[in-house]
KESE-717809 format. One line per 5 residues: number of its first residue (from 1); their letters; for each residue x, y, z of C-alpha. Coordinates in pm, 1 decimal. Example, Ala and Ser with C-alpha at 12.3 -4.5 7.8 and 13.67 -1.06 7.14 Angstrom:
BEGIN
1> as> 1230.0/-450.0/780.0 | 1367.0/-106.0/714.0
//
This chain:
BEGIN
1> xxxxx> -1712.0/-3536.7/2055.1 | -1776.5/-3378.7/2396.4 | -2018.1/-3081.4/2494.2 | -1757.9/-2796.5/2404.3 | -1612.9/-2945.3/2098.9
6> xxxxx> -1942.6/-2966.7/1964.8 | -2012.8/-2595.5/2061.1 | -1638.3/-2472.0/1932.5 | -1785.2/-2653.9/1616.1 | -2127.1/-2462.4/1604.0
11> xxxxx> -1902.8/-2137.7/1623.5 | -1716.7/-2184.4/1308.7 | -2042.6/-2275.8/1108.2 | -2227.2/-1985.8/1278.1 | -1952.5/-1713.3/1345.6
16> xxxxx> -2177.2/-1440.4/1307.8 | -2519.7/-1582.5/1512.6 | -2418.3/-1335.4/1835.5 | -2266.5/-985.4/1782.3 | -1924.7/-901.9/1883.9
21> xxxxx> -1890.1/-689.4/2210.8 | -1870.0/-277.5/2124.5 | -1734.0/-112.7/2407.6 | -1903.3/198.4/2450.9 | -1656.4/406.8/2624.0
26> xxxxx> -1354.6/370.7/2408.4 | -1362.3/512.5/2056.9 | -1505.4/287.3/1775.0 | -1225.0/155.1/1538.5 | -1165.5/367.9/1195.8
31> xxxxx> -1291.0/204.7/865.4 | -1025.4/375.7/667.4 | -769.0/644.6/789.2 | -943.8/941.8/972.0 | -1313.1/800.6/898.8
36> xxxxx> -1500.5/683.5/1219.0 | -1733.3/366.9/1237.9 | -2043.9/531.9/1347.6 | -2186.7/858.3/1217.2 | -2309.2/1126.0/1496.1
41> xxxxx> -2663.9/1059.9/1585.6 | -2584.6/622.0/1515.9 | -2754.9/428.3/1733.1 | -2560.1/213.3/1960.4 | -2739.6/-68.0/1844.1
46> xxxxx> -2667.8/23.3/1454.2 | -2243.2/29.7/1589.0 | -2328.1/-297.9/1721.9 | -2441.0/-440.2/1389.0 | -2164.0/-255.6/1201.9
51> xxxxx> -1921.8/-400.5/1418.7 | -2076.4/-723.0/1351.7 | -2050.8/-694.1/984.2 | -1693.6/-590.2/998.3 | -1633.0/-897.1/1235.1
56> xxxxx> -1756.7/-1113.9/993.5 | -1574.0/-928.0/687.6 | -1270.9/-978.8/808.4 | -1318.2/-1353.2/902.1 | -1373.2/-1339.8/1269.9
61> xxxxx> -1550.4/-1613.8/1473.2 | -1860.4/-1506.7/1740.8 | -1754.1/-1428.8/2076.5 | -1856.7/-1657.5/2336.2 | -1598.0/-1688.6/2627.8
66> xxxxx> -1521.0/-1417.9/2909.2 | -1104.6/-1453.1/3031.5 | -1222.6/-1657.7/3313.2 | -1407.7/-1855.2/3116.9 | -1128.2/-1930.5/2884.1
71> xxxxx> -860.0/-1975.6/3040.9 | -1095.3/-2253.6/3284.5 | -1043.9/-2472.9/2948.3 | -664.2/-2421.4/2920.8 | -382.4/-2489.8/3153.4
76> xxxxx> -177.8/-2241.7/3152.2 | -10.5/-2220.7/3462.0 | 111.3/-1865.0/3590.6 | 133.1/-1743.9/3250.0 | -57.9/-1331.4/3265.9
81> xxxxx> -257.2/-1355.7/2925.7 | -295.7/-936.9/2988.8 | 24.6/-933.0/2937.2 | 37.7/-1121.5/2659.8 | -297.1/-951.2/2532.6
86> xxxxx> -129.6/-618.9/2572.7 | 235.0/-752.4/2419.0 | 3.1/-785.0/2080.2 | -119.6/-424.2/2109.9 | -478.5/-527.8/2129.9
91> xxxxx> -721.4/-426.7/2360.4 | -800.3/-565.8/2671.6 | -1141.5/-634.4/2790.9 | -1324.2/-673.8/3139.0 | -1331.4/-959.9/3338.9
96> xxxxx> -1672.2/-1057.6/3262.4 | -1723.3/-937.6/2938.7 | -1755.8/-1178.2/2615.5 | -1501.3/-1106.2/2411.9 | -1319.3/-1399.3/2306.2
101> xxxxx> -1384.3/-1685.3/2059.6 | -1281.2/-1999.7/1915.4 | -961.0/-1904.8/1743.6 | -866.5/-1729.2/2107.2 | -910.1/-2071.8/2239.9
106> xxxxx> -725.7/-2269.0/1953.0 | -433.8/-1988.9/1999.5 | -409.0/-1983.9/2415.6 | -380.2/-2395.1/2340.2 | -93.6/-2374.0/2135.9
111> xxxxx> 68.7/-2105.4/2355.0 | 29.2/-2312.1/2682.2 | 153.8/-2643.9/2512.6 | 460.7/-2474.5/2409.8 | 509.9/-2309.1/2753.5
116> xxxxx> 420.3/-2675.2/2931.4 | 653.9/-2840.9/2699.2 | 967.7/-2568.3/2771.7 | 1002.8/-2533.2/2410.6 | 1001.7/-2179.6/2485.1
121> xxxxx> 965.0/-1912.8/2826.4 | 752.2/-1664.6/2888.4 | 992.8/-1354.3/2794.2 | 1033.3/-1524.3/2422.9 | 652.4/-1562.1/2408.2
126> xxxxx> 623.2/-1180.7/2526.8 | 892.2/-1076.5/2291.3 | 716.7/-1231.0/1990.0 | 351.3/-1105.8/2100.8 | 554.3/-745.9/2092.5
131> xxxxx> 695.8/-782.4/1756.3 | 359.0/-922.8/1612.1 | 121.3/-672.9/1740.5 | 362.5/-382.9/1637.4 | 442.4/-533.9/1248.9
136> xxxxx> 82.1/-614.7/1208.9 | -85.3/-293.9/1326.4 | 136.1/-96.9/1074.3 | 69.8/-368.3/805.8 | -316.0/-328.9/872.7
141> xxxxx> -282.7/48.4/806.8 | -134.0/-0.5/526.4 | -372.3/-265.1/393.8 | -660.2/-17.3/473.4 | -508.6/243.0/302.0
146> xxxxx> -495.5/14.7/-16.8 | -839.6/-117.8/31.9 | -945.2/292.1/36.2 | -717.0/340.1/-299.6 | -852.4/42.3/-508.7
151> xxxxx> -1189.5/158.2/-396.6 | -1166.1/528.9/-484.7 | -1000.3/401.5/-824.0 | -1186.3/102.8/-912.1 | -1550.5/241.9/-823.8
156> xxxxx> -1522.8/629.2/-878.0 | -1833.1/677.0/-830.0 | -1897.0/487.4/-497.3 | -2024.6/677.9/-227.4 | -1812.1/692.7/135.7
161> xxxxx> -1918.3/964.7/298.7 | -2081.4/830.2/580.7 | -2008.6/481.6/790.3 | -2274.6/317.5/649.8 | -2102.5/376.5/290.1
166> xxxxx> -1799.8/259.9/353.9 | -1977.9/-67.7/571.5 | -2168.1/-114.8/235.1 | -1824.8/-33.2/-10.3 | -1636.8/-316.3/233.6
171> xxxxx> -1883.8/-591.7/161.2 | -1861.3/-535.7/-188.5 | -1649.4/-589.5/-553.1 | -1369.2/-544.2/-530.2 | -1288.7/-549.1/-159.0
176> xxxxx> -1410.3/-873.9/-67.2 | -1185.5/-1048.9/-246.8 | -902.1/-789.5/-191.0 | -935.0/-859.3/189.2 | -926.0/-1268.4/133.5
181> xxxxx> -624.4/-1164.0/-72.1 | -452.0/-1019.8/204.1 | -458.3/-1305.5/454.5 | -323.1/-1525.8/194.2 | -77.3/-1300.8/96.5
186> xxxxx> 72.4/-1292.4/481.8 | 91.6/-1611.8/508.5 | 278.5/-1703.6/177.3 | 568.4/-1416.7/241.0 | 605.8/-1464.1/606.1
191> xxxxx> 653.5/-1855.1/480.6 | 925.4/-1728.7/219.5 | 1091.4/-1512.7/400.1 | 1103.6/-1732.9/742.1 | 1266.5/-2008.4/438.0
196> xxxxx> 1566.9/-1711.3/338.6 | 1569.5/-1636.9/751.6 | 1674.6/-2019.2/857.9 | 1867.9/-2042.9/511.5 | 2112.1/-1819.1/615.2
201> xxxxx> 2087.5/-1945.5/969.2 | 2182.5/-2254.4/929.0 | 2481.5/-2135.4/677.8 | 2641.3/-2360.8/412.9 | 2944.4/-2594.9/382.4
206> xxxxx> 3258.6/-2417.5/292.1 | 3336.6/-2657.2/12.9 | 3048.1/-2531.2/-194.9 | 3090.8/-2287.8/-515.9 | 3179.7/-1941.6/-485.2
211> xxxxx> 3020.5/-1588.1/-586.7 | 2994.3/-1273.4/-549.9 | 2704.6/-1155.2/-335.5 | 2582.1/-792.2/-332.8 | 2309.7/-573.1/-177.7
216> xxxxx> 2221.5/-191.0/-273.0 | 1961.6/-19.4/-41.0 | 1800.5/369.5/-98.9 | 1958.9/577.9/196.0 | 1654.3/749.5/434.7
221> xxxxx> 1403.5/571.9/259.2 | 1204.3/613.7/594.4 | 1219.5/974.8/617.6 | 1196.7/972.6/256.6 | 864.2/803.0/275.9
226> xxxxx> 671.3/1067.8/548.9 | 791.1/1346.8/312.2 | 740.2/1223.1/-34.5 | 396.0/1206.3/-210.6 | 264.4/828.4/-265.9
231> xxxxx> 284.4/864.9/-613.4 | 650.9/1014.1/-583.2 | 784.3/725.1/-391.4 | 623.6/462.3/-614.5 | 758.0/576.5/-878.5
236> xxxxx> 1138.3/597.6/-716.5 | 1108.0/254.9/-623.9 | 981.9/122.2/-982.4 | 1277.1/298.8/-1151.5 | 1518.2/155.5/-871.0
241> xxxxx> 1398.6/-188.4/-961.4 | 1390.5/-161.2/-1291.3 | 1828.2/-24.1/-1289.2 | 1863.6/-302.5/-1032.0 | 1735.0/-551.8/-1287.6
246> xxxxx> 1909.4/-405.9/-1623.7 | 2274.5/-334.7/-1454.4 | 2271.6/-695.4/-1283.0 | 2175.0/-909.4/-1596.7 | 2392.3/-611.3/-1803.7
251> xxxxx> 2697.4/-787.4/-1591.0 | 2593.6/-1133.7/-1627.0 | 2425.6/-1141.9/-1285.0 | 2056.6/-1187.5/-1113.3 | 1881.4/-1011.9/-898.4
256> xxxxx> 1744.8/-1271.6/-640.9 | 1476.1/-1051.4/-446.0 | 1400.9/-714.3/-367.7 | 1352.5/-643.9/-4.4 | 1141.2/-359.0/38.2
261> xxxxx> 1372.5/-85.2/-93.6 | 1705.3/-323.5/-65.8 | 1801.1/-527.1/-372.8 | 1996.7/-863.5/-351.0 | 2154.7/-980.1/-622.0
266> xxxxx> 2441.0/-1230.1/-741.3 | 2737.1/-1204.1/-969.8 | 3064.3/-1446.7/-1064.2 | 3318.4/-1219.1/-925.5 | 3429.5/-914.3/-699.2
271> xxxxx> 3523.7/-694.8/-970.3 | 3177.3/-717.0/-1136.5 | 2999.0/-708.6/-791.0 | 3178.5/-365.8/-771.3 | 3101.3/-217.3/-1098.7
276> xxxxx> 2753.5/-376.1/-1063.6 | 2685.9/-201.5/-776.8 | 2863.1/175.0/-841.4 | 2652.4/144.4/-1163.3 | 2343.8/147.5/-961.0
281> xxxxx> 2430.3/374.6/-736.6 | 2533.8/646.0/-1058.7 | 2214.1/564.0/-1229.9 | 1999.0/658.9/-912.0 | 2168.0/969.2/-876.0
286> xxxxx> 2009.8/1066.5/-1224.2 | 1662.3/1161.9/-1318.0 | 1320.5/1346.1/-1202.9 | 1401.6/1236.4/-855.9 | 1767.0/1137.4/-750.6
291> xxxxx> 1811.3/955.7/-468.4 | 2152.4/806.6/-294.0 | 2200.2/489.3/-234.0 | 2469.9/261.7/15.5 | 2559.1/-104.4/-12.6
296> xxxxx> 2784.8/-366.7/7.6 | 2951.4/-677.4/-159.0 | 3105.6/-960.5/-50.5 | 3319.0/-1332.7/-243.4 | 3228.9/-1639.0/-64.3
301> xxxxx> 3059.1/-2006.6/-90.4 | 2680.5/-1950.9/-109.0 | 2388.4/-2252.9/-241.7 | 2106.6/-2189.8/-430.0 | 1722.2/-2336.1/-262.5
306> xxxxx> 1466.0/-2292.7/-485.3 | 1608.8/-1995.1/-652.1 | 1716.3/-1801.9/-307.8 | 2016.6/-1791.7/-212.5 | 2202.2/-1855.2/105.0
311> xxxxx> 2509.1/-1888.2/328.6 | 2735.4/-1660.7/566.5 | 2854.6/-1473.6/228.5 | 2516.9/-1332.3/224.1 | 2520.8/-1277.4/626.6
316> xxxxx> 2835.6/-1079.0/557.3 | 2749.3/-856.5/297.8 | 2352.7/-808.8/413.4 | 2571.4/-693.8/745.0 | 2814.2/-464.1/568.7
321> xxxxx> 2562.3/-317.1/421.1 | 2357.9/-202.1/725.7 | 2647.0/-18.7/856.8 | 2740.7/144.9/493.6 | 2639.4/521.7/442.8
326> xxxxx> 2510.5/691.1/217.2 | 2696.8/678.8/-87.5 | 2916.1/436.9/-33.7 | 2989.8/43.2/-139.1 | 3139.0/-146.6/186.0
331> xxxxx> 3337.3/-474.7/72.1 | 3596.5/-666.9/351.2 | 3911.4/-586.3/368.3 | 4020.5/-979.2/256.2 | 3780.5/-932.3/-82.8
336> xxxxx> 4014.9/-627.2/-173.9 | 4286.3/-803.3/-353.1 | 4086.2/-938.9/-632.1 | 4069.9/-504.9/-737.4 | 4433.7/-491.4/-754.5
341> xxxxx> 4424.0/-483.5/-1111.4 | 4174.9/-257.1/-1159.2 | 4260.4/103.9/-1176.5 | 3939.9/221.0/-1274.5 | 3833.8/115.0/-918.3
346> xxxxx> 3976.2/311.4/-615.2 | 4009.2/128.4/-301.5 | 4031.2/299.8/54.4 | 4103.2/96.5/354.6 | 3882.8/237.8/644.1
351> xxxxx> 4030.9/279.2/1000.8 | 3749.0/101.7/1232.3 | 3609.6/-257.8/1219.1 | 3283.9/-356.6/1285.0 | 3167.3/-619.4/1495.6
356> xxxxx> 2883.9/-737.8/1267.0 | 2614.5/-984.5/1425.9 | 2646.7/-1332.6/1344.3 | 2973.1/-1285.0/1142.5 | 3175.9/-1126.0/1402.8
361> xxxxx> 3483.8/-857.1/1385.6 | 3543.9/-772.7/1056.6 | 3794.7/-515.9/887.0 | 3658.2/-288.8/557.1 | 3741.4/-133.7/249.8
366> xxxxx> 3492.3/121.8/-5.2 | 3529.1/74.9/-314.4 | 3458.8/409.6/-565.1 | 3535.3/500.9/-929.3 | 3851.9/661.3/-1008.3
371> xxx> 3702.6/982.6/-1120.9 | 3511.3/1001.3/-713.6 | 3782.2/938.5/-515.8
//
């Protein structure tokens, strides 16, 4: 083991021996939403410490590299790490200041191997830094905002009125754990949902059995969210779930995942996809809060990995749905026929196609009760 593996080594058994760097010109970063890290009258040196603790509370290493130092023990070619500091949304640091660590090192490794190798370029890299930094600055939020519920629930009478509460209320039952949660968490469903992803990638051999494949999704749920109380929207999502759930296994279905506020489920035919998925849409439409939904459903060979389910059928109606408005079940034009005997079903052939990604140009019917056409 050379010099700097053995002092890479000493970092991850001593990741909190130096304190982190604290900036003193920019704004400290907020604890929880609209609470700042130091109190007026803090000395810098108790934000130092702070920042320390919260270094080590969320699981990060010591600093103990400046850029130039860093990138002196990496090849990395022409590559602008700014850039790709910036891409993530995180802040960048002076030349000489140290700032980075270890698990900077491990990850400017990995990202100059895969540049040296051509596996990938510099604008996929870029593009990827971009969508990280952006998905896991809003998850973060979000995660703070739970950590701030669970404590305010959990511990009622905690005090967090001042930084050094909250510090304290961080390090403690139940957040700890809560925190540890959350990095395993993000790794299992980015793993599951990377799986579904190169599933329906990769497709599936025509030849295979054939169902019905649906999706039903709340219309505005965005807007709906900025508007609506926490509370309020929790409970609109637990009573979407729980129709989702009792309409699909009322038609002899199952609901293979709920994606945020989209549902994705399975039945054996077109004419119970349809009923299935007007049902839904009827039931939502009812109660202390109504809300409209929009979906879409789709007949074609699909297989079954580990209880997901895959396959351009799916591609094709997860597409159809994204285009669908409110209100409305989108099926293609070719699925129509299997209605024909159905007059409790109304069928209307719309005028445009839509060029759908990875499924291409594809012609569309709705599908409606009798009674709402």
């Amino acid at each position: 083991m050379d010099h700097d593996e053995q002092e890479e080594q000493r970092d991850e058994t001593h990741d909190t021996a130096e304190l982190p760097i604290v900036d003193p010109s920019k704004p400290p970063p907020a604890i929880a939403t609209g609470t700042p890290l130091t109190d007026p009258g803090e000395s810098h040196t108790t934000e130092v410490r702070r920042a320390a603790d919260l270094s080590e509370i969320v699981g990060l290493s010591r600093p103990r590299y400046t850029r130039e130092e860093l990138l002196e023990k990496v090849d990395i070619g022409t590559t602008d790490t700014r850039r790709w500091w910036r891409a993530m949304g995180l802040v960048e640091v002076p030349d000489r200041t140290v700032a980075f660590n270890a698990d900077d090192l491990a990850m400017v490794r990995a990202l100059g191997a895969v540049l040296a190798d051509g596996d990938a370029s510099e604008e996929h890299v870029f593009r990827l830094a971009r969508l990280l930094g952006g998905s896991m600055s809003r998850i973060s939020e979000a995660q703070v905002s739970v950590i701030e519920d669970v404590l305010t629930t959990l511990e009622p009478d905690l005090a967090m009125d001042t930084a050094a509460d909250r510090s304290a209320a961080l390090a403690s039952e139940p957040a700890a754990p809560l925190i540890d949660l959350f990095e395993q968490s993000m790794v299992y469903v980015w793993r599951r949902h990377l799986f579904a992803a190169l599933g329906r990638w990769i497709g599936v051999d025509p030849d295979l059995d054939s169902q019905a494949v649906g999706f039903v999704d709340i219309s505005g749920f965005s807007h709906m969210s900025k508007r609506l109380d926490a509370d309020v929207l929790a409970e609109i999502i637990e009573h979407f779930e729980s129709e989702v759930v009792d309409v699909v296994s009322a038609h002899g279905g199952r609901v293979v995942k709920f994606i945020g506020d989209e549902a994705f489920f399975v039945v054996a035919d077109i004419p119970t996809a349809a009923d299935a998925a007007l049902t839904v849409l009827e039931r939502m439409k009812q109660g202390d809060h109504p809300v409209d939904l929009h979906g879409a459903i789709a007949y074609g060979p699909t297989v079954t990995i580990a209880g997901d389910v895959f396959g351009n059928t799916v591609n094709l109606a997860k597409r159809l749905t994204d285009v669908s408005r409110k209100g409305r079940i989108l099926m293609p034009r070719r699925d129509a026929e299997a209605l024909e005997d159905h007059d409790e079903l109304v069928v209307r052939r719309m005028s445009r196609t839509f060029d759908l990604k990875g499924v291409g140009r594809t012609a569309t019917v709705t599908v409606a009760r009798g009674e709402d056409s």
